[in-house]
C-alpha positions in Angstrom: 37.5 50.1 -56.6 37.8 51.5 -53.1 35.4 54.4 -54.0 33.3 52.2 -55.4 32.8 50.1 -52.5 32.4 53.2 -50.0 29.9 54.4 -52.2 28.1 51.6 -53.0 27.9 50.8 -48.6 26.9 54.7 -48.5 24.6 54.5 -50.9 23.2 51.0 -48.9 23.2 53.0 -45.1 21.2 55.8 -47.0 18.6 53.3 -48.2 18.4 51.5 -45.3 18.0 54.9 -42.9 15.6 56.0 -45.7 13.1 52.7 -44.9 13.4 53.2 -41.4 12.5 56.9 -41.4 9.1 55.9 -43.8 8.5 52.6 -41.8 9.0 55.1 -38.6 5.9 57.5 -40.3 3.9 54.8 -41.8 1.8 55.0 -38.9 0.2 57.9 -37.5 -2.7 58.7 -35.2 -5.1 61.2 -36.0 -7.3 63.3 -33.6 -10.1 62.5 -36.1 -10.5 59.4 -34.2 -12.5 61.0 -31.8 -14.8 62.4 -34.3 -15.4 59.3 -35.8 -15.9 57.4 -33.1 -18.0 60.3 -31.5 -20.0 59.6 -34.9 -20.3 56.0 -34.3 -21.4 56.7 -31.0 -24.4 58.3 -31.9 -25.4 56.0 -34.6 -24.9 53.5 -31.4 -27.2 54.9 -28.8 -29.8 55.5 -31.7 -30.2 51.6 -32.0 -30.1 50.7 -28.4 -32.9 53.7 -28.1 -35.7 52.0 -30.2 -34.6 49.2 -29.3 -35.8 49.1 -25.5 -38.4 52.4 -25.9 -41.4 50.1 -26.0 -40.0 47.5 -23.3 -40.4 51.0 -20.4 -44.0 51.5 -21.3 -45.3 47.6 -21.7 -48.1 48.6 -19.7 -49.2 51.5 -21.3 -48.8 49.7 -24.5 -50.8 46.9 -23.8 -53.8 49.2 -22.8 -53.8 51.9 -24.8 -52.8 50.1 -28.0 -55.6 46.9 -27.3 -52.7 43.7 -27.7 -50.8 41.1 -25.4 -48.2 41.2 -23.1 -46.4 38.8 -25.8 -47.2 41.4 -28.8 -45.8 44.4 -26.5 -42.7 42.0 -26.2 -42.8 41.0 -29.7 -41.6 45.1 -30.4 -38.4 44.6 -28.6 -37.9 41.0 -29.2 -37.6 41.6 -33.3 -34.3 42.7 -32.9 -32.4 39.8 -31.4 -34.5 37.2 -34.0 -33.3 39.8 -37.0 -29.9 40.4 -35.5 -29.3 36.5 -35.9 -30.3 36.6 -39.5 -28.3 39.6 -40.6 -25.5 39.5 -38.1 -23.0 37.0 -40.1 -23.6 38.9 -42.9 -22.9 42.5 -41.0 -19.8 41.0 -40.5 -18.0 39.9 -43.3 -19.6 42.9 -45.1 -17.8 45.0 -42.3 -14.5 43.0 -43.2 -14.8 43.7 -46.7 -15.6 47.0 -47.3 -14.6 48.4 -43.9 -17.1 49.8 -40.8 -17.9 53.4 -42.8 -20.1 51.9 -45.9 -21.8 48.9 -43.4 -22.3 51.4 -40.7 -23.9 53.6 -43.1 -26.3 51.2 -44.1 -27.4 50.9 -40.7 -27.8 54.2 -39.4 -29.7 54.7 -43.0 -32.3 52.1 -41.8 -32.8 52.9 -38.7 -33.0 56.5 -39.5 -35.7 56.0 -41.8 -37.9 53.8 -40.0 -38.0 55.7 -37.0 -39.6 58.2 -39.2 -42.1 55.6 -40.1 -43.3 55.4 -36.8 -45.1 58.5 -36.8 -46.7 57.4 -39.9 -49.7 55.6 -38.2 -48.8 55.8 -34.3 -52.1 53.9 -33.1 -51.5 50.4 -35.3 -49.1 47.9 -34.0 -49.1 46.1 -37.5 -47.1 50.0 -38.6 -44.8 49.8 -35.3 -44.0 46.2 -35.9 -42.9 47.1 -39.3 -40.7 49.9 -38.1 -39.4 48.2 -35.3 -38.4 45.1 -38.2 -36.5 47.8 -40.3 -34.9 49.8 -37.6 -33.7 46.1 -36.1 -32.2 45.3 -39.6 -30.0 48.3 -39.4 -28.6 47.2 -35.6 -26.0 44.7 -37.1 -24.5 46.8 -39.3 -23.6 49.4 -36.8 -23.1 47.4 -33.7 -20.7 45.0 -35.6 -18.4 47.9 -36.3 -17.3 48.7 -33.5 -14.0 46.9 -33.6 -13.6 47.4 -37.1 -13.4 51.2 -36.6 -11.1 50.5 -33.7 -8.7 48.8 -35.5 -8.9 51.1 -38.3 -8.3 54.2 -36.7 -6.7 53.6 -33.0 -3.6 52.6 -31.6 -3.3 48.8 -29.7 -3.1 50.7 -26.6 -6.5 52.3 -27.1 -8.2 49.2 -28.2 -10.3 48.1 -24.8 -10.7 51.8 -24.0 -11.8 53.2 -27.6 -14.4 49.9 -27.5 -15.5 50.6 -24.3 -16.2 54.4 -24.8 -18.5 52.8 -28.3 -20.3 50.0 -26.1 -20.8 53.2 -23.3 -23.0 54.8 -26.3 -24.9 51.8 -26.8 -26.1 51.9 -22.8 -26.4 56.0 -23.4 -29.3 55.2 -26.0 -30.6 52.4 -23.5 -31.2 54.7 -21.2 -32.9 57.0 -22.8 -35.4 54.7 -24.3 -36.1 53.1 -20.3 -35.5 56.5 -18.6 -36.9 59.2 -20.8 -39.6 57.6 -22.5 -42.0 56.8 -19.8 -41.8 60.7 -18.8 -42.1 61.7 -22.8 -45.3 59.5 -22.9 -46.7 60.7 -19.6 -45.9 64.2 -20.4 -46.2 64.8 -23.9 -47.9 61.8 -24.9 -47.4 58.9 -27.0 -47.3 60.2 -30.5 -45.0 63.4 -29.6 -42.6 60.8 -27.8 -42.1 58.7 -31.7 -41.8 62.3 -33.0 -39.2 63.7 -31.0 -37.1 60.0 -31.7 -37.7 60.1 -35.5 -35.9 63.7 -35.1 -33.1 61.9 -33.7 -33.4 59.1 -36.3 -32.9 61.9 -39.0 -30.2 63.7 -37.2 -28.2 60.8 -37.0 -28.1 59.9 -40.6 -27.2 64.1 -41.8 -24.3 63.6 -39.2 -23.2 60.2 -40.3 -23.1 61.1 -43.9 -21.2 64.7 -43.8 -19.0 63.7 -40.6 -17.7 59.9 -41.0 -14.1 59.3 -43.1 -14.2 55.2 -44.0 -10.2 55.3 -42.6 -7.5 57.9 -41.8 -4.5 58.8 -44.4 -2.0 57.3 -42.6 -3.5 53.7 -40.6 -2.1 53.7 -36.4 -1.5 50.4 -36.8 -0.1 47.2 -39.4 -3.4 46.4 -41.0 -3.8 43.2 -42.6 -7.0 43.6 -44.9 -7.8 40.6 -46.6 -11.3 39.3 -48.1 -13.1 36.5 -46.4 -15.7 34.0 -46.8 -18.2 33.9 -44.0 -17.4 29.7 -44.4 -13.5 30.6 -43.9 -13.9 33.0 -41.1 -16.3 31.0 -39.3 -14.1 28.0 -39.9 -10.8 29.7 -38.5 -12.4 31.4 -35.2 -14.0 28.6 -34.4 -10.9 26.3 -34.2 -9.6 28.6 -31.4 -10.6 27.1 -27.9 -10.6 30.4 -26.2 -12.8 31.8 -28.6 -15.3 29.5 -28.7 -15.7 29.5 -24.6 -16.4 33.2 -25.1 -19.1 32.4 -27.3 -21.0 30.9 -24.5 -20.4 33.4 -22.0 -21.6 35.7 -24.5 -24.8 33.9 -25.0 -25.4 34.1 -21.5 -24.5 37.4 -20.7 -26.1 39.2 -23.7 -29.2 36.6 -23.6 -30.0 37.0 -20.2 -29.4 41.2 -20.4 -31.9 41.2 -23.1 -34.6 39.2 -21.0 -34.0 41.8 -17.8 -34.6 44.5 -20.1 -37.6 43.5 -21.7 -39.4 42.3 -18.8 -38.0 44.3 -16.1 -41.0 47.2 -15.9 -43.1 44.6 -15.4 -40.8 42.3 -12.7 -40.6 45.9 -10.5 -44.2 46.4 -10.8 -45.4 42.4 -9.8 -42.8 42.0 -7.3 -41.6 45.2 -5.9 -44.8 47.1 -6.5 -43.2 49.9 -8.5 -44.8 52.4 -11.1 -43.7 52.4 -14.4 -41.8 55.6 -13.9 -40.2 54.6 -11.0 -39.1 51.6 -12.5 -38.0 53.3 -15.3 -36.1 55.6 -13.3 -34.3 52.4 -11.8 -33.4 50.6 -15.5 -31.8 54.3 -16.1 -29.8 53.8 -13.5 -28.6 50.6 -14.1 -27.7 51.4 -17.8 -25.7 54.9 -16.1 -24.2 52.1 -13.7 -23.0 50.3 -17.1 -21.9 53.8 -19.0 -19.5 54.2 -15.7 -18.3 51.1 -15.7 -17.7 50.5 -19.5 -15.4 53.5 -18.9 -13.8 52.8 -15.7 -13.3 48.9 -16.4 -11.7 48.5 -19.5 -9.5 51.7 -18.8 -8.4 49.6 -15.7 -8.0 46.3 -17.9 -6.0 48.0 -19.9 -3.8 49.5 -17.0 -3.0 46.0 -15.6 -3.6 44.0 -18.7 -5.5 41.9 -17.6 -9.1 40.8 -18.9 -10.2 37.1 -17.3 -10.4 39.0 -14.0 -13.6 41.4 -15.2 -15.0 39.0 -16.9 -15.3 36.9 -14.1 -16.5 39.4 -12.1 -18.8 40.7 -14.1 -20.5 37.1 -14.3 -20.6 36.4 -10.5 -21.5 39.3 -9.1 -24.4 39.7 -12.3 -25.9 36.5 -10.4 -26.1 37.7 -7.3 -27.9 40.5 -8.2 -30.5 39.3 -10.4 -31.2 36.7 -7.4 -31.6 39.8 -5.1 -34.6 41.2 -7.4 -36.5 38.2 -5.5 -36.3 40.1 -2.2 -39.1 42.5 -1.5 -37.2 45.8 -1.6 -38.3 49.4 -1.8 -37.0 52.4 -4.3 -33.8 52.6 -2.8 -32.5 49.0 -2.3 -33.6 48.4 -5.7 -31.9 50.9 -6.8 -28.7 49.9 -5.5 -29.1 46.6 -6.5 -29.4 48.1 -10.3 -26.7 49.9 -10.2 -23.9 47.1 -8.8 -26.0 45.0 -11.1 -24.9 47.4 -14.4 -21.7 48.7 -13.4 -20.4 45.0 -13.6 -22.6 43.3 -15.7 -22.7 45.5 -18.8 -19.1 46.2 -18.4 -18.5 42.8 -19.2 -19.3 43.6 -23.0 -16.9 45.7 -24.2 -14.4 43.4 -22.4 -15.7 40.8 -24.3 -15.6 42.3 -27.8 -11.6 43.4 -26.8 -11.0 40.0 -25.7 -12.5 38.6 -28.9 -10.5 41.0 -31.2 -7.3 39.6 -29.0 -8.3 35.8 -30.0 -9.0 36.1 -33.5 -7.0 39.5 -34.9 -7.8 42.1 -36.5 -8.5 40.5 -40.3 -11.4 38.5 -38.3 -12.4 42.0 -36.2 -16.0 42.1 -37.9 -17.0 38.5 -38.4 -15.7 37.6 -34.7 -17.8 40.5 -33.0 -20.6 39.3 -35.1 -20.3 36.1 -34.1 -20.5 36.8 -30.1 -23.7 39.1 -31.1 -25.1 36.2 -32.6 -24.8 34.3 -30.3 -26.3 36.1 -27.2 -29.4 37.5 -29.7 -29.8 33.8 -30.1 -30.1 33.4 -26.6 -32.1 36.0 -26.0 -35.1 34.7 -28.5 -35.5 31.8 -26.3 -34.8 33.6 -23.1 -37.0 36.5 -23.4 -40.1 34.6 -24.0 -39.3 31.7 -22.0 -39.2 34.3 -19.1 -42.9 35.0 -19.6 -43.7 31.2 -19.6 -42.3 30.5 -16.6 -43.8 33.3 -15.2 -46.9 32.4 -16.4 -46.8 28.6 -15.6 -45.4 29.7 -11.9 -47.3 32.1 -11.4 -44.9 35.1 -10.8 -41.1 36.5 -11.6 -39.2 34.4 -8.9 -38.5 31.3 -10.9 -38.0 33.1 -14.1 -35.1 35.2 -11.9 -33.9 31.9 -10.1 -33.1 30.6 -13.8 -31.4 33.7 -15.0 -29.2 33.7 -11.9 -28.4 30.1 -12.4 -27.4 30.6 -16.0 -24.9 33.3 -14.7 -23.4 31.6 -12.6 -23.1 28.7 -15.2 -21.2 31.4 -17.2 -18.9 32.2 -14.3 -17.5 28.6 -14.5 -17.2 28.7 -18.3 -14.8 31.8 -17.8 -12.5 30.6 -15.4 -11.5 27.9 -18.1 -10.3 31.1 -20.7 -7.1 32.0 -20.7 -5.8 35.6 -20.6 -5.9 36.9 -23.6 -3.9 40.3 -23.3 -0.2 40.4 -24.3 1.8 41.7 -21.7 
């Protein structure tokens, strides 16, 4: 009976030492990671690319293709209106059946209709129509972003590993503001769609040979359930803090979208700047933001702390956007641009970490989606509401003075969130 007994408690340790060495390997983290979210990355910048490559030219635009300063805008503007309608969507899909098949559609659409660009370069009724398609596929990449996080990083990478994807997204912005006024002055318009619908192509071969949906062995406890977009809506919006960041995001993102659509054309009225040149200084900006969606969430992360740069970010966005109203030359505005990124844009990825903290990781896609929504919401009334009150005033400065004001409106909506890192 003794035996018994020892053997039985033996037998019990041995089980027990068993489950701790496979709960102990359960999770692993893979250098693959990088690949993937070096993949990602790409399909990232790709969107932020066409979406802003016709904002740096407006001018040119306007005179060489016959239309408004409103239809020039209308090429950038599509993809906030379609981001709305498909971001909700993106999200739950991204939930469902996991960043690698959503993504994919994306970086499928917006491959392909780059390449319908060069179709007919000379019709805006064929750009439109590209422009529409390639905006479709935004969502579905932009959205994953925490998805993939969650999927194949470690909680201790989680601001870092979604600041190092929202850095991509300001990589492709500055290509489409930088490079593509000195494409269209040097090679010329058509050549400029031909060397992006390259790009378009490029991304989609890598996607689809490169990306892994998720790793062998998750880094993490996942907890994958399937959602309703009624249910998921209905749980993240019962959480206070959650819900505050939703209007700081509609501010932030809304009045980042009107800046970059109108900005060529704020340097030229007001600082008397040539497109290149003002080009030159929206590349620095967006370089400003790469830095600082590097440098700030690796920082957040070090003291764990996120209110702090989010705050920040707000107040110091404000004051810059009111300094665009001072006559300046090329190097004070160029100054200006870059405190104005480095803090500004950083605020995103803090936002999307902050957002994944709130909500968890079962709501990771239809919370990121959410805050999208919200500031491409924004930004179809604040991008063309921009132009009106520059048109009924007669110049930038009041269209600026209500940006700033809205800024600083979301600095006193952020100082009532609380912390959301766990220390």
């Amino acid at each position: 009976m003794e035996n018994e007994l020892e053997n039985t408690i033996e037998s019990d340790v041995i089980s027990i030492n068993s489950a701790v060495r496979n709960t102990a390997v359960s999770y692993r983290v893979y250098r693959y990671r990088w690949v993937i979210l070096g993949i990602y990355m790409l399909a990232a910048a790709l969107t932020q690319l066409y979406w802003l490559n016709f904002s740096a030219i407006d001018t040119y635009v306007e005179a060489n293709l016959h239309v408004s300063a409103m239809s020039t805008g209308m090429l950038t503007l599509v993809f906030p209106i379609v981001y709305i309608i498909l971001s909700l969507p993106s999200g739950i899909l991204i939930d469902k059946k996991g960043f690698k098949y959503a993504v994919g559609i994306g970086i499928a659409l917006t491959g392909a209709f780059s390449l319908l660009r060069m179709v007919n370069p000379g019709s805006y009724t064929m750009l439109l129509i590209s422009q529409i398609g390639i905006a479709a596929g935004q969502p579905f990449v932009l959205n994953g972003i925490t998805k993939l996080v969650v999927t194949w990083f470690p909680v201790q990478e989680e601001a870092t590993a979604v600041g190092l994807g929202s850095l991509s997204m300001l990589a492709g912005m500055i290509i489409g503001l930088g490079i593509t006024p000195l494409l269209v002055q040097s090679t010329g318009f058509n050549n400029m769609l031909l060397v992006y619908g390259i790009l378009g192509a490029l991304g989609i071969i890598l996607f689809f040979l490169l990306a892994k949906s998720k790793p062998p062995t998750p880094p993490r406890e996942l907890k994958e359930e399937n959602i309703s977009i009624k249910e998921g809506l209905t749980r993240i919006l019962k959480m206070k803090n959650f819900v505050i960041l939703g209007f700081v995001s509609l501010i932030g993102i809304g009045v980042f979208n009107g800046l970059a659509t109108w900005l060529e054309k704020i340097m030229d009225e007001l600082q008397h700047i040539s497109m290149v040149n003002a080009g030159s200084i929206s590349a620095l900006m967006v370089l400003a933001g790469i830095i600082g969606c590097v440098v700030i969430p690796m920082v957040s992360d070090r003291v764990k702390k996120r209110k702090p740069f989010l705050l920040l970010a707000a107040f110091i966005g404000a004051i810059c956007v009111a300094l665009l109203m001072i006559k300046g030359n090329f190097v004070t505005n160029a100054i200006n641009a870059i405190v104005l990124g480095f803090f500004l844009l950083s605020a995103f990825p803090i936002m999307l970490t902050m957002s994944l903290e709130i909500t968890g990781e079962k709501y990771a896609g239809i919370s990121a989606a959410y805050l999208q929504l919200l500031g491409n919401g924004a930004a179809i009334a604040i991008v063309p509401l921009i132009e009106l009150l520059r048109n009924t005033s007669g110049g930038y400065i009041l269209p600026l003075a209500f940006t700033a004001a809205l800024l600083f409106i979301a600095v006193i909506m952020a100082t009532r969130i609380k912390e959301t890192i766990k220390s």
